[in-house]
C-alpha positions as CSV (number, residue, x, y, z in Angstrom):
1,X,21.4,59.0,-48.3
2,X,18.0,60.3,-49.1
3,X,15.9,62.4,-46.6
4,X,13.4,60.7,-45.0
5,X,9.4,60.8,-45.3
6,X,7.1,59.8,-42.8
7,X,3.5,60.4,-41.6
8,X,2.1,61.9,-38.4
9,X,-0.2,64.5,-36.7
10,X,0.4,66.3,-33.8
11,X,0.5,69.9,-32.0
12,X,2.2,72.2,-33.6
13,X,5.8,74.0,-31.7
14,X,8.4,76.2,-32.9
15,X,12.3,75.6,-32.4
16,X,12.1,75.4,-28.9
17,X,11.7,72.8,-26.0
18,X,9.1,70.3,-27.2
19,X,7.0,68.0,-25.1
20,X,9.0,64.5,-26.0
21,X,7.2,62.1,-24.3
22,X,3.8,62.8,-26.5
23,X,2.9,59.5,-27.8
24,X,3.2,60.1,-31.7
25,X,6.5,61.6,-31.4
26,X,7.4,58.8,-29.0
27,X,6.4,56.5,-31.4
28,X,8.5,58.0,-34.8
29,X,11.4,58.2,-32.4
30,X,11.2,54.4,-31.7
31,X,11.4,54.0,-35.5
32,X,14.3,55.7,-36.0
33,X,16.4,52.6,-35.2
34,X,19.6,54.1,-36.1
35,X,21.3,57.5,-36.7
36,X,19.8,58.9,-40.0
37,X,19.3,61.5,-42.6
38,X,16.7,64.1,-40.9
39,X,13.3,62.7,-41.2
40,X,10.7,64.7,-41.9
41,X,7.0,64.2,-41.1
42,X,3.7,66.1,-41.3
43,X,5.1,68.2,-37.9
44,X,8.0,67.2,-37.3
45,X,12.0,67.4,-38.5
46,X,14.3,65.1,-36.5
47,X,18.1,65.5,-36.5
48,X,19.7,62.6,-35.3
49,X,23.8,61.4,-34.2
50,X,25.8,59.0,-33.2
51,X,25.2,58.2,-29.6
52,X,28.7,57.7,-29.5
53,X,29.3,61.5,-29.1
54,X,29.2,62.9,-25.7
55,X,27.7,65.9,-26.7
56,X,26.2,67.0,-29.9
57,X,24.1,70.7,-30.4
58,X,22.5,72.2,-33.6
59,X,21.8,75.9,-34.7
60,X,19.5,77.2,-37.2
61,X,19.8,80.0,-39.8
62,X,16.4,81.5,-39.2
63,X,17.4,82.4,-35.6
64,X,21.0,83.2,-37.0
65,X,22.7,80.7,-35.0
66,X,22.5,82.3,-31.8
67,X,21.1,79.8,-30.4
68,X,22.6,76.1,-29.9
69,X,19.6,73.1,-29.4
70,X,21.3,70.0,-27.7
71,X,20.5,67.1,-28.5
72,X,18.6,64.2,-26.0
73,X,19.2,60.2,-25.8
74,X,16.5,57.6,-27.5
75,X,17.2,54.3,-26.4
76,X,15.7,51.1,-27.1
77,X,14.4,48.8,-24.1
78,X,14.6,45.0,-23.8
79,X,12.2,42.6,-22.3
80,X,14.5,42.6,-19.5
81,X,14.5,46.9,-19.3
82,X,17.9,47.0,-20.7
83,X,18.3,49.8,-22.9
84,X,21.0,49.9,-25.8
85,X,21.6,53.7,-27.2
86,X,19.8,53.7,-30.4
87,X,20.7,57.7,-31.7
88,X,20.9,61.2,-30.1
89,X,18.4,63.4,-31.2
90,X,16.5,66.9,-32.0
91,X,13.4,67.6,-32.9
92,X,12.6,70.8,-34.6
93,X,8.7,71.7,-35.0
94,X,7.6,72.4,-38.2
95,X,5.4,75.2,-37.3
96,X,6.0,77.7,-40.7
97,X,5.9,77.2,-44.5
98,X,9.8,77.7,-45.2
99,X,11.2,76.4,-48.8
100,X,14.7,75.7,-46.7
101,X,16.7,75.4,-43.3
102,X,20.3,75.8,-43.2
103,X,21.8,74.8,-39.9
104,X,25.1,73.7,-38.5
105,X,26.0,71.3,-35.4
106,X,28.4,71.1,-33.1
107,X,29.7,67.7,-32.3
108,X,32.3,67.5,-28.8
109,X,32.8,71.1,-29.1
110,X,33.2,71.3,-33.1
111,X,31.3,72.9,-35.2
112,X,30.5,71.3,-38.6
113,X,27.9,69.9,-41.1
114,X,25.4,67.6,-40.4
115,X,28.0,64.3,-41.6
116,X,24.5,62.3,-42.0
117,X,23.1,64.9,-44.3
118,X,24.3,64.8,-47.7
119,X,22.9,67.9,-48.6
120,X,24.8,70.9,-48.1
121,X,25.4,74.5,-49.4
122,X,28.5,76.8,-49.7
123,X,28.4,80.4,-48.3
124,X,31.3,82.4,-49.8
125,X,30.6,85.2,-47.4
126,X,31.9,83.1,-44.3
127,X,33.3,80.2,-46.4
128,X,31.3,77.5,-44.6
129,X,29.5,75.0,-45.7
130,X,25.8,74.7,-44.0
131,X,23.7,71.5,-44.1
132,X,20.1,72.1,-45.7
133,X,16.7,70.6,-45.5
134,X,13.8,71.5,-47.6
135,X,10.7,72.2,-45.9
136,X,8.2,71.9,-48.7
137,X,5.6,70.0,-46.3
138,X,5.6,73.1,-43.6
139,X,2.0,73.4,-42.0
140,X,1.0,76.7,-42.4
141,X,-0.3,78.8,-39.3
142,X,-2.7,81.5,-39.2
143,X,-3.6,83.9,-36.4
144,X,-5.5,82.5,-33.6
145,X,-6.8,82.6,-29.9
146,X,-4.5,80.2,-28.9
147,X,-5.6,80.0,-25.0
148,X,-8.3,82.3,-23.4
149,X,-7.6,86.3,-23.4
150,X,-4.3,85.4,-25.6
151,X,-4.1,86.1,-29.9
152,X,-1.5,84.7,-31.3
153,X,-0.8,87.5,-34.5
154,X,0.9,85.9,-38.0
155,X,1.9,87.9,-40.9
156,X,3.5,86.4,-44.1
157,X,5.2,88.3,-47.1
158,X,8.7,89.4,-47.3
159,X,11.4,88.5,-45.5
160,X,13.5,91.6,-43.6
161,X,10.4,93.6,-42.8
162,X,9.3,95.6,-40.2
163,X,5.6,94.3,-39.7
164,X,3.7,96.3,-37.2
165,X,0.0,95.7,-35.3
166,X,-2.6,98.4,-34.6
167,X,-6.2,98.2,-34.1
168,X,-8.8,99.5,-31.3
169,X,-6.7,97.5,-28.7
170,X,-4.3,100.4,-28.8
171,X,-6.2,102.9,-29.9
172,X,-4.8,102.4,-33.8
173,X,-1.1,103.4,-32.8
174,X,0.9,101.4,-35.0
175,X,4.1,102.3,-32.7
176,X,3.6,100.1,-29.3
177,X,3.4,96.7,-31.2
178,X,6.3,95.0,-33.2
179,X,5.2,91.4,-34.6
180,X,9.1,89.1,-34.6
181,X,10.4,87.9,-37.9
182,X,10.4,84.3,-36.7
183,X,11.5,82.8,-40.0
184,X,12.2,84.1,-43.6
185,X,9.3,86.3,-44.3
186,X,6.7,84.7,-41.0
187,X,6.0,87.2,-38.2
188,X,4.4,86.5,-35.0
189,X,3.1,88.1,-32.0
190,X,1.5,86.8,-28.7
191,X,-0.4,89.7,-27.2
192,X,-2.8,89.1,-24.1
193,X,-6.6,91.0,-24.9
194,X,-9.7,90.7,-22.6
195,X,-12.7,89.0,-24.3
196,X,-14.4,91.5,-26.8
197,X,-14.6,92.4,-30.7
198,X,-11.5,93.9,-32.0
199,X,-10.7,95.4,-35.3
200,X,-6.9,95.6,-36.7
201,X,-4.1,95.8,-39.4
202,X,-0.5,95.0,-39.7
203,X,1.5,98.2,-40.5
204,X,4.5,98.6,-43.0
205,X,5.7,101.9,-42.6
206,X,2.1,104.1,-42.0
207,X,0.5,101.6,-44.6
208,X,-2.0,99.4,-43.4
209,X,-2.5,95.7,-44.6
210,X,-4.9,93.3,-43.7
211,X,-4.2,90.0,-41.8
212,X,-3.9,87.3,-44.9
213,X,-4.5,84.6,-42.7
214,X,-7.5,85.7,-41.2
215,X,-10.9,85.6,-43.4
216,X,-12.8,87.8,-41.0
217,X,-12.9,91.4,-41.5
218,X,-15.2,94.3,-42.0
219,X,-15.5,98.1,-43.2
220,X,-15.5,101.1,-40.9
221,X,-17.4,104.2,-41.1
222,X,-14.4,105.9,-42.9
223,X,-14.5,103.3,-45.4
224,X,-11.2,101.2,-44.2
225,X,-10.8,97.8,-44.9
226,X,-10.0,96.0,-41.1
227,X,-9.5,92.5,-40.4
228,X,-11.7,91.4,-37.2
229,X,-11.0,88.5,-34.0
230,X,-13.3,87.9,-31.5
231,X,-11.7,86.8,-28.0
232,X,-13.9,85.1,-25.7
């Protein structure tokens, strides 16, 4: 069974609780007429079951499967307002570029592959098999002002770094701030700042880098490259 491609546009969230009743995902869930392969759309990866299981959860690889997402109920309503289980399902949203996600779920209390994803992938270290998607669509996000007096911070390269954030916020110590490795080789940090100019870098070690995904930046008087964000 093939993955499956559709279309949509919507807010961007990462693996946590989503909004479900937002029109556009209301409306690809109403497609889904039956348990499937994971569809993947513009935003969105959906993980669906058999709504015969009482309980079904699922774990991803990029938070190391710590944490188990359970699954909610899609029916389908009749002109009457009967409604006939249609699938059980989870939606993750696609909020990094990733190549891959390896997850597991756990059906009744079991923990196995996903039985409606034919695509799976051996790990000799715990001899498990993991179900895999490929995420080759994933939007990509930048740092932002994502609400007023709030930056959301993103740093992309390697995975198993330890990114770090100073700039005239903090008085250029590259200690108080720690961005989190959110998934392979993407970093984020929220951090609250009262409306003015600021200058910054990300920190590996005592090496400063500027912010990739941010265009704006500027020189200082000692001759250091900074990246800059204006709140307001």
């Amino acid at each position: 069974m093939a993955l499956v491609m559709l279309s949509s546009a919507t807010a961007a969230f990462s693996a946590t609780p989503i909004k479900y009743r937002d029109y556009e995902l209301d409306t690809i869930l109403r497609e889904i007429k039956a348990p499937t392969a994971p569809v993947i759309t513009d935003d969105y990866i959906i993980f669906t079951a058999d709504p015969s299981n009482r309980h079904v959860g699922i774990a991803f690889d990029f938070e190391d499967y710590q944490i188990i997402h359970p699954y909610k109920l899609q029916c389908a309503t009749d002109e009457d307002g009967n409604k006939t289980p249609q699938h059980l399902f989870y939606c993750y949203e696609r909020t990094h570029k990733i190549s891959e996600i390896k997850y597991r779920i756990v059906i009744d209390g079991l923990w196995t592959t996903d039985p409606l994803n034919p695509v799976k992938e051996y790990d000799d270290s715990v001899n498990l098999y993991f179900s895999k998607v490929s995420d080759t669509q994933g939007i990509i996000k930048n740092t932002e002002i994502t609400e007023r007096n709030t930056v959301h911070f993103v740093y992309k390269g390697k995975s198993g770094q330890t990114i770090r954030i100073a700039g005239t916020f903090c008085n250029w110590d590259p200690w108080i701030y720690k961005l989190k490795e959110t998934a392979p080789g993407f970093y984020e940090l929220e951090l609250p700042l009262p409306d003015g100019k600021y200058f910054y870098n990300y920190y590996i070690g005592l090496t400063p880098v500027l912010d990739t995904t941010n265009p704006e930046r500027t020189y200082l008087k000692d001759g250091r490259s900074v990246s800059v964000i204006q709140v307001q």
